[in-house]
Every structure is written in C-alpha cells, then in structure tokens.
Backbone as CSV, one residue per row, in Angstrom:
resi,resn,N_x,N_y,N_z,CA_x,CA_y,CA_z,C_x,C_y,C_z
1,UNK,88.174,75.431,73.610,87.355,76.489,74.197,88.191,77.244,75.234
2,UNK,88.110,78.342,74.957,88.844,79.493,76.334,88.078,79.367,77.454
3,UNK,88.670,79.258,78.795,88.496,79.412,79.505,87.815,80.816,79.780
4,UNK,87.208,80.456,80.824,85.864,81.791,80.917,87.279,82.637,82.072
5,UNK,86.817,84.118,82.218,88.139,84.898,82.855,87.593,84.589,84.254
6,UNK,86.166,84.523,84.571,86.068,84.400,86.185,86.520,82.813,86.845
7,UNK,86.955,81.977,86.160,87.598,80.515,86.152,89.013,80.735,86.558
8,UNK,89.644,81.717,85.872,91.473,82.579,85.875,92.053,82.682,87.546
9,UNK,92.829,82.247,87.504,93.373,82.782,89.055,93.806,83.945,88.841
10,UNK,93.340,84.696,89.979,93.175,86.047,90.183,94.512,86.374,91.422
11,UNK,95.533,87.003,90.505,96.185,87.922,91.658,95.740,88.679,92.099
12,UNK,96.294,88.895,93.353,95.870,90.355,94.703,96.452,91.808,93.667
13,UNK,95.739,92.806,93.849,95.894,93.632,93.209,96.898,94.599,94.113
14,UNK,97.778,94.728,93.451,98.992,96.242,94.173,98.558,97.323,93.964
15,UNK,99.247,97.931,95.109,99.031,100.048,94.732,100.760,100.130,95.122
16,UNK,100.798,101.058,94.089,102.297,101.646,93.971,102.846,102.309,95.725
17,UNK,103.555,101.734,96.080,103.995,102.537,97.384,103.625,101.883,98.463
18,UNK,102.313,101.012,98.175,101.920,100.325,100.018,102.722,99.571,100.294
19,UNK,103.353,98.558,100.153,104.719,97.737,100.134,105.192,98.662,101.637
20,UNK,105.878,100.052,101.115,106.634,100.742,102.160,105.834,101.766,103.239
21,UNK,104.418,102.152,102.695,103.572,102.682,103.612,102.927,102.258,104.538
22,UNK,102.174,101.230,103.845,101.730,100.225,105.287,102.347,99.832,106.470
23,UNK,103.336,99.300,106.057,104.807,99.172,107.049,104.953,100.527,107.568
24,UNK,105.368,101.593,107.106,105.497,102.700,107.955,104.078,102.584,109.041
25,UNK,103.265,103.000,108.401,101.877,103.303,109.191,101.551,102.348,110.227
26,UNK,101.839,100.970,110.000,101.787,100.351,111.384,103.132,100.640,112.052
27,UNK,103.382,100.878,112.050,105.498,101.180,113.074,104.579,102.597,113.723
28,UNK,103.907,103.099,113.089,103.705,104.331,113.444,102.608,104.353,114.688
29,UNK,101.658,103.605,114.376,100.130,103.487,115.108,100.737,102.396,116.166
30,UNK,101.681,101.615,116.391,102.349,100.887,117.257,101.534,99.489,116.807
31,UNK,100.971,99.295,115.901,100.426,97.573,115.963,101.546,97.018,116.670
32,UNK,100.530,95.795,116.648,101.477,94.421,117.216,101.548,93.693,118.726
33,UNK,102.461,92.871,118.687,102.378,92.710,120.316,103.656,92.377,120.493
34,UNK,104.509,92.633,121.727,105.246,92.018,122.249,106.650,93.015,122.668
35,UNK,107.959,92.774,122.577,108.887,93.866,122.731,109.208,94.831,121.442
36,UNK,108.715,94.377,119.786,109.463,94.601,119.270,108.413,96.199,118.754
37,UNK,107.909,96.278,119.647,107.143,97.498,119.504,107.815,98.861,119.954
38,UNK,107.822,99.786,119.187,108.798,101.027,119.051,108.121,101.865,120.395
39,UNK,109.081,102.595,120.839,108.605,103.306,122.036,107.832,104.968,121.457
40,UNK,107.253,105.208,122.656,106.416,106.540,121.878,107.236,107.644,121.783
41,UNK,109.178,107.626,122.707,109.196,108.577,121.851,109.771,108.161,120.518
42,UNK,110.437,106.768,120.161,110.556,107.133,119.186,109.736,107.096,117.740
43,UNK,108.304,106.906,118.093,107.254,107.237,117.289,107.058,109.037,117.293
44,UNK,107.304,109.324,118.498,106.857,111.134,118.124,108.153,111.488,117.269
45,UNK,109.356,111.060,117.253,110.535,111.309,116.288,110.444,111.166,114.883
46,UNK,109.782,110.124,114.588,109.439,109.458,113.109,108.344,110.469,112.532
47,UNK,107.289,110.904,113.357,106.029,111.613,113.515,107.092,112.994,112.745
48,UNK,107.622,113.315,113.493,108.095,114.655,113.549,108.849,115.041,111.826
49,UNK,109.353,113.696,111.714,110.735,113.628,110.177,109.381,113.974,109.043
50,UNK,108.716,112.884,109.349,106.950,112.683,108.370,106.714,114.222,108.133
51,UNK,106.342,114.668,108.813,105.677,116.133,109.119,106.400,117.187,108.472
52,UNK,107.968,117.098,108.621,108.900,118.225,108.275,108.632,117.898,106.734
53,UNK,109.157,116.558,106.667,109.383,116.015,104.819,107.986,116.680,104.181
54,UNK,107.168,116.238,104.351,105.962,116.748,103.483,105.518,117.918,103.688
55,UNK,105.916,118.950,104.601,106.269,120.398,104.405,107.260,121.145,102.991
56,UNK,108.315,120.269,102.884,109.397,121.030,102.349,109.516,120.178,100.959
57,UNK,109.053,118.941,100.914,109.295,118.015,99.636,107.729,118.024,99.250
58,UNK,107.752,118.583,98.154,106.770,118.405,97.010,106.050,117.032,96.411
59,UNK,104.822,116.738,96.184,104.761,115.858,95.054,105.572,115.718,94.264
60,UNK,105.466,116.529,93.315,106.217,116.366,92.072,107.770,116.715,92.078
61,UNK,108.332,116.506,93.187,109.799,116.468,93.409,110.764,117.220,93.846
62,UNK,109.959,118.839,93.737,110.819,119.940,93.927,110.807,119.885,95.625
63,UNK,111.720,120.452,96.227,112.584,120.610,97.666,112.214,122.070,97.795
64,UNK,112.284,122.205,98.915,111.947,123.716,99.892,113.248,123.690,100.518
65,UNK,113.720,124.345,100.781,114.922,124.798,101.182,114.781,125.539,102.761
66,UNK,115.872,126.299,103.448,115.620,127.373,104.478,115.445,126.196,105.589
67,UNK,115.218,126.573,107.046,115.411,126.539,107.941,115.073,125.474,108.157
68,UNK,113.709,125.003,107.604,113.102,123.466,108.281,113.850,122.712,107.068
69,UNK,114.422,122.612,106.344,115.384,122.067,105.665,116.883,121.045,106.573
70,UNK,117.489,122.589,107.085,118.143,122.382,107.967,117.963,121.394,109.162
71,UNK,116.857,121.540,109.972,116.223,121.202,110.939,115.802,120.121,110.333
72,UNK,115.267,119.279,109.552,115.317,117.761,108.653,116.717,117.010,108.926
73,UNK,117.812,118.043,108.072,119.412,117.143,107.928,119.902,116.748,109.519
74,UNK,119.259,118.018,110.512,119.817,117.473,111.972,118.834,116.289,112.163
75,UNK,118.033,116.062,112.214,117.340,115.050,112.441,117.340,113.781,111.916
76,UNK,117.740,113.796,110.664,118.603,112.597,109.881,119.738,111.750,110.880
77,UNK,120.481,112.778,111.468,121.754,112.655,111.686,122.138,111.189,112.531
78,UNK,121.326,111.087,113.639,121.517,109.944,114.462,121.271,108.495,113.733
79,UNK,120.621,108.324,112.373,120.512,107.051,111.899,121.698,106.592,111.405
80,UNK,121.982,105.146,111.845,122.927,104.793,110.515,122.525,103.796,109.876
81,UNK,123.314,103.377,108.589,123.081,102.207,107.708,124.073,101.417,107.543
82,UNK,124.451,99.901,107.076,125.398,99.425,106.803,125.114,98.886,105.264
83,UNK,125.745,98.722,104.153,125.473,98.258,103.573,126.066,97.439,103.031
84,UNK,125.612,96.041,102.965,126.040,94.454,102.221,125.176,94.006,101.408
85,UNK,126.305,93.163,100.910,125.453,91.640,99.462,124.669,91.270,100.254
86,UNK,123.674,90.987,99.377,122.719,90.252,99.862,121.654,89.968,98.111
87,UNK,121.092,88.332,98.539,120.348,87.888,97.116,119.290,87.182,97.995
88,UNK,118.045,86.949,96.990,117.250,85.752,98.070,115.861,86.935,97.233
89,UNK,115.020,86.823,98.269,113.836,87.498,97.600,113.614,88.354,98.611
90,UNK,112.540,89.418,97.982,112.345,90.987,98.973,111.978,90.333,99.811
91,UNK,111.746,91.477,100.943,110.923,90.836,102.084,109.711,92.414,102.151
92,UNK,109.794,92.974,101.052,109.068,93.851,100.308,107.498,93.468,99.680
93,UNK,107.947,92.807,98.574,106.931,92.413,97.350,107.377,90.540,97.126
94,UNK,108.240,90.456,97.297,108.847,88.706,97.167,109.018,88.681,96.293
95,UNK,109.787,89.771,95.562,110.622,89.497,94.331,111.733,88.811,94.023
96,UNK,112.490,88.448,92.919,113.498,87.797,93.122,114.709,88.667,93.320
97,UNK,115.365,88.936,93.797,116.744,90.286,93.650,118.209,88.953,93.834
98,UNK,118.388,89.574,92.548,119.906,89.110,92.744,120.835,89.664,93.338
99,UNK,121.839,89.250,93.708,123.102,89.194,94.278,123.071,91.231,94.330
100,UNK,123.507,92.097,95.290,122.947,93.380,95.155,123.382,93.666,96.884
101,UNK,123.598,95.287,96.522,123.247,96.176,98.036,122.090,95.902,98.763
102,UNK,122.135,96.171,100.051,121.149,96.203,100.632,121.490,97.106,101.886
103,UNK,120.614,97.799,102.503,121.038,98.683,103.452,120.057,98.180,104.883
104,UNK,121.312,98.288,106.051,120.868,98.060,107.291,120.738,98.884,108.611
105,UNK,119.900,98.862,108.660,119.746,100.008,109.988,120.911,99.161,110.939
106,UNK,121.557,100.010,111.428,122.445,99.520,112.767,122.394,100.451,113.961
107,UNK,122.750,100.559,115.389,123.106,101.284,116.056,121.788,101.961,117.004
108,UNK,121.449,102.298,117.640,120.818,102.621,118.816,119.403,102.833,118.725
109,UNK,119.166,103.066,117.286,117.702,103.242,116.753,117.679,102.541,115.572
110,UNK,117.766,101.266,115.677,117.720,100.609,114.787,115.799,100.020,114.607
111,UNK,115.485,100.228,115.045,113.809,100.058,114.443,113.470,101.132,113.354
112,UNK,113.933,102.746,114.186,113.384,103.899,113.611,114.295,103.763,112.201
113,UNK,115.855,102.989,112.176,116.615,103.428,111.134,115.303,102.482,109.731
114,UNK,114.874,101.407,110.076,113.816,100.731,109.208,112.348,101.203,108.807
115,UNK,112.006,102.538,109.376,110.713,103.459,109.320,111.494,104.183,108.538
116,UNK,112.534,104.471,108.844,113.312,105.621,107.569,113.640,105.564,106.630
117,UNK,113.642,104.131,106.452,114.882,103.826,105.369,112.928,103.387,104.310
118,UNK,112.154,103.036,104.962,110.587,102.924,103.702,110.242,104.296,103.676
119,UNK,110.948,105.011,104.609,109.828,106.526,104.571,111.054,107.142,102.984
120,UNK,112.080,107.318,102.932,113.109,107.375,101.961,112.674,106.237,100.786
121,UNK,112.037,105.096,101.088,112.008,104.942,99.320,110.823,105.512,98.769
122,UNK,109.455,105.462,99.514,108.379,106.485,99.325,108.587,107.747,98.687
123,UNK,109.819,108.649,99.471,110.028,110.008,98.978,110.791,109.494,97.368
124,UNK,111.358,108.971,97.400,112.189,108.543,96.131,111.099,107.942,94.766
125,UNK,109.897,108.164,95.218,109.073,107.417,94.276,107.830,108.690,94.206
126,UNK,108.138,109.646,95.171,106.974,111.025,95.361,105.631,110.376,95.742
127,UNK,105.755,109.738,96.880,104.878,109.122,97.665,104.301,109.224,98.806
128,UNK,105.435,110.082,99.539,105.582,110.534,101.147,104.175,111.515,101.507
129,UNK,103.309,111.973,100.844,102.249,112.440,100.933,101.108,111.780,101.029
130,UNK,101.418,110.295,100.988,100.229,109.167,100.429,100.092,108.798,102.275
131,UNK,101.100,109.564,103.182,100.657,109.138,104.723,100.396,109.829,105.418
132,UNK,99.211,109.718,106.070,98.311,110.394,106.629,97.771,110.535,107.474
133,UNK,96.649,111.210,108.391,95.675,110.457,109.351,94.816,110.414,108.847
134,UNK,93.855,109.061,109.207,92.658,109.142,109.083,91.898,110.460,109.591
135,UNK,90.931,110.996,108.986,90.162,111.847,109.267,88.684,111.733,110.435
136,UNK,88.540,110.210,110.693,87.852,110.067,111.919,88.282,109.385,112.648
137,UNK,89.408,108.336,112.752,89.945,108.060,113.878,90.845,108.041,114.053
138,UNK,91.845,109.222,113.403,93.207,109.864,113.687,94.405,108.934,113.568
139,UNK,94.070,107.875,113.096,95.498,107.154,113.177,96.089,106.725,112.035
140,UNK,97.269,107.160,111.870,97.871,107.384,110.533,97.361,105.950,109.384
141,UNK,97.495,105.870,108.176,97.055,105.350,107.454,97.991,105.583,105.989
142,UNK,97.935,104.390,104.823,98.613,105.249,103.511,97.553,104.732,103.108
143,UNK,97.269,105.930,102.282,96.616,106.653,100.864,96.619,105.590,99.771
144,UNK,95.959,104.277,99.293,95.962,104.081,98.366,95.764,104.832,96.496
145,UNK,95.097,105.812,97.021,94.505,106.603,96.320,94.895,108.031,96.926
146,UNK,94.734,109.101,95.734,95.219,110.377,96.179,94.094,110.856,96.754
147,UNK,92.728,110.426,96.418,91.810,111.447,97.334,91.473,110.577,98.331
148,UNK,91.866,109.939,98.793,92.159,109.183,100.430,91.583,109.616,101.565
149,UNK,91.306,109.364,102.373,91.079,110.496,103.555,90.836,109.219,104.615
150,UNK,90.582,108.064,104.439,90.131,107.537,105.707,90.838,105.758,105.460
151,UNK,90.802,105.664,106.714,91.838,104.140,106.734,91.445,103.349,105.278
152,UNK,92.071,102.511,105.282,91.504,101.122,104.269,91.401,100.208,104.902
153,UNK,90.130,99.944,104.199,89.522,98.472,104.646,88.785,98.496,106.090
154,UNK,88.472,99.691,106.574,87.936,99.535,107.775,86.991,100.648,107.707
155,UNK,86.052,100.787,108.569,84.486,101.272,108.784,84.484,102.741,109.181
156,UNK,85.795,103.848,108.873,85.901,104.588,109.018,84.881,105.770,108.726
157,UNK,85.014,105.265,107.078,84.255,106.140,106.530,83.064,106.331,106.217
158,UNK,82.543,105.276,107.039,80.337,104.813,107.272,80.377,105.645,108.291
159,UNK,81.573,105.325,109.270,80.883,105.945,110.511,81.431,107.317,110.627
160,UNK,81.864,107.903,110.008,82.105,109.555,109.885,80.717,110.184,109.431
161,UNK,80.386,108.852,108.218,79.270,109.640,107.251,77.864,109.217,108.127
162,UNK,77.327,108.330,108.989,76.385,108.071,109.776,76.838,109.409,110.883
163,UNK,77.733,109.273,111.217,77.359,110.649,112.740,77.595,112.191,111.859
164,UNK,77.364,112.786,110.398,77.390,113.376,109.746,76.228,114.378,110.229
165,UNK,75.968,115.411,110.618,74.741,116.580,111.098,74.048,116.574,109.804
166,UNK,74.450,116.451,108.352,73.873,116.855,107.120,73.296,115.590,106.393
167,UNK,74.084,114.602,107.231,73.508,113.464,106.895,72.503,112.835,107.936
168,UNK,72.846,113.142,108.140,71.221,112.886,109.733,70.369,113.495,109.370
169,UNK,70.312,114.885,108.940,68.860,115.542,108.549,68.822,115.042,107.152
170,UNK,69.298,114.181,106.482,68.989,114.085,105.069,68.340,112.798,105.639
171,UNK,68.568,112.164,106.412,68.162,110.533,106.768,66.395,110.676,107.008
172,UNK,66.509,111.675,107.908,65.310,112.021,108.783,64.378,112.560,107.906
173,UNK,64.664,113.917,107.007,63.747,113.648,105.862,63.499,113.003,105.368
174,UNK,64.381,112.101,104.457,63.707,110.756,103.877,62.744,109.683,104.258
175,UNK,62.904,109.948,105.806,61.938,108.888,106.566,61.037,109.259,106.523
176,UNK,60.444,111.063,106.502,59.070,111.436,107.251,58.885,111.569,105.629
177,UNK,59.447,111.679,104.657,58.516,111.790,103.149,58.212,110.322,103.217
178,UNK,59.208,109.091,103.518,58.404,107.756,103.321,57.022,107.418,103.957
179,UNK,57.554,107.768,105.131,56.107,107.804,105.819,55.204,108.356,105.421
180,UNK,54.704,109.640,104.673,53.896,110.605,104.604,53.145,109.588,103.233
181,UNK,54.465,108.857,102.506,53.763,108.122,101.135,53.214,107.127,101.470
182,UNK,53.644,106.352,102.739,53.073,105.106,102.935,51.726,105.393,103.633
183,UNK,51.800,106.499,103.666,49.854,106.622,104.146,49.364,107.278,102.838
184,UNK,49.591,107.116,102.084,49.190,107.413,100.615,48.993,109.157,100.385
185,UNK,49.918,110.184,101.385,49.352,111.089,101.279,50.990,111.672,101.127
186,UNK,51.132,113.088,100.525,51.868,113.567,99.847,52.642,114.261,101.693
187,UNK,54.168,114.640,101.399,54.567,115.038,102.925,53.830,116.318,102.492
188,UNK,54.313,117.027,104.736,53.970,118.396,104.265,54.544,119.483,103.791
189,UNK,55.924,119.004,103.406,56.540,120.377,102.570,56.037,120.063,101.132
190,UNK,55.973,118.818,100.619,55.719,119.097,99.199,53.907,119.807,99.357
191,UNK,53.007,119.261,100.516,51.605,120.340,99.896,52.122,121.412,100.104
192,UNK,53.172,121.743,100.901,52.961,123.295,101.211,53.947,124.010,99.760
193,UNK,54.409,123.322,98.955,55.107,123.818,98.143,54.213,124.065,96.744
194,UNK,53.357,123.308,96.431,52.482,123.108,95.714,51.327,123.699,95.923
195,UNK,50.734,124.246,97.437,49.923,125.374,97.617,50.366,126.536,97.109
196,UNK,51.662,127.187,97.671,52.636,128.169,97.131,52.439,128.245,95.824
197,UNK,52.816,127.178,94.671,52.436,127.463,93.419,52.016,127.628,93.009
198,UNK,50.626,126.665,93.515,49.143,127.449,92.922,48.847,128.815,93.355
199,UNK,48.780,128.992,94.372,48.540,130.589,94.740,49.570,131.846,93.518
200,UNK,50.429,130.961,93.609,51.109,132.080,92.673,50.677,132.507,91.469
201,UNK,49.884,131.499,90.596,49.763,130.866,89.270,48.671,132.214,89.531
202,UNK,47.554,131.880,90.478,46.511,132.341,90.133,46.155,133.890,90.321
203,UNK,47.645,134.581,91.003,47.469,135.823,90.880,48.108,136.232,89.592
C-alpha cells in the first residue's frame, strides 16, 4: 500500500532569489543585535546602489546607460573582492559545492562588500526589483512574488487593509444591514431603493 502524501515529509518550500534577498533586506532594516550591525551610513550607501540599479537595470535584462550609469560605476568603486578555493557547502541554500571560486569582501567595507556581492547575484538572475518597501511599514522587504507589496509573514497587510477609509465604510455598512436583518426588518437603503422602484414602475 502507498503511503498516503500527507504521511510524506514535507520540504520547506523555496522562492527563487530569497536565499540573497532576505539577507540583503535584513543588512538593510539593521536586524540583529550586537557590533556586527552595519552603520546607517553605510546602509544609506547600499540604499542608494539599490535605488540607482533598479532605475537603469531592467527586469528583463536590458541596461540604461547615461549619467546615473556612470554615477553606479563610481559607486561600485570602493568595494573589493578576493577570490579563493573554497569546497564545503553554501552558506546560501546548503548545497554541496565542490572545490570552486568563491569571492570575499575585503577592505574597509567589508560588510557592505557582502550586501553587494547578494545584491549582484539577484541582478544576475533579474531579481533586483523583487526589493522593496513595504507599503505600510516602510521597511524594505523581498518580493516573494511579483505582485508583492507588503512584508512576508507579518501583519502588514491586515493592518493596512483594517485602517483602509473604503474598508471601514464597507465594514460599517455591513454591520447596520446585519443589524437591520437581525430585527427582521429590511435596512434603510434597501426600503428606500425598493420604494424608488415601485414608484417608478407605477408611473
């Protein structure tokens, strides 16, 4: 007999890109505790690369050229990388990688060179658009999904849609038609809509 599928061990389900977004997005929002937390300016720096890139780099791959182009390559400029062997498993996804390059932030901004170096494999995968702000509590977030708009996994998007003006008067109607039924009597826009009709009918 087969095993029934809800019996199956169930892997955690992936989205293409969070691996390197999430990681950005907390470096960005400063989680964490202790020293190894990035300073704000060099969060408004990272802020700034984010902002230019998804100006000038496309979804679908094509580059913008001209001035903020320019103004990107200077801003590149201060990172460096080193690159050595290295084998063992990601510290990505926990894959296995054999024996292989690997690139290291070194030198004076070496936190920001590790926000750059995920914000660069993102762009390399046409992803760099998947980071964002939340739309009610402003703090950056990645996009599991392209129509995204509000953190994951957190209460963002109840409580945008509860303090909603269109959703408050939709709430508030619904209450005074419940009420109007629970006294067994029809509300008063529907008599007054249904007076309207009849009157109409009968001229």
């Amino acid at each position: 007999m087969n095993m029934r599928h809800s019996h199956l061990q169930k892997t955690p389900r992936t989205y293409h890109g969070a691996a390197w977004g999430e990681r950005i997005a907390a470096w960005l929002n400063r989680d964490g505790k202790g020293k190894n937390l990035p300073t704000h300016a060099a969060v408004r720096r990272v802020e700034k690369i984010v902002n230019l890139l998804q100006e000038i780099a496309l979804p679908d791959g094509d580059f913008k050229g001209g001035d903020k182009a320019i103004e990107l390559a200077a801003l590149f400029q201060p990172y460096r990388f080193r690159v050595e062997l290295w084998w063992g498993r990601s510290d990505i996804d926990d894959q296995r990688i054999w024996p292989g390059p690997r690139y290291v932030a070194i030198g004076s901004r070496e936190s920001e060179g590790y926000a750059i170096w995920y914000l660069f494999e993102l762009c390399r995968r046409g992803l760099h658009h998947r980071l964002r702000h939340c739309t009610w509590c402003k703090r950056w977030f990645y996009a599991r999904f392209a129509h995204q708009t509000h953190c994951t996994g957190s209460k963002c998007s109840k409580d945008e849609l509860v303090n909603d003006p269109k959703w408050q008067k939709y709430r508030r109607d619904k209450a005074r038609e419940s009420y109007w039924r629970d006294m067994g009597k029809e509300p008063p826009e529907r008599r007054k809509y249904e007076r309207r009709k009849k009157d109409s009918r009968s001229v």
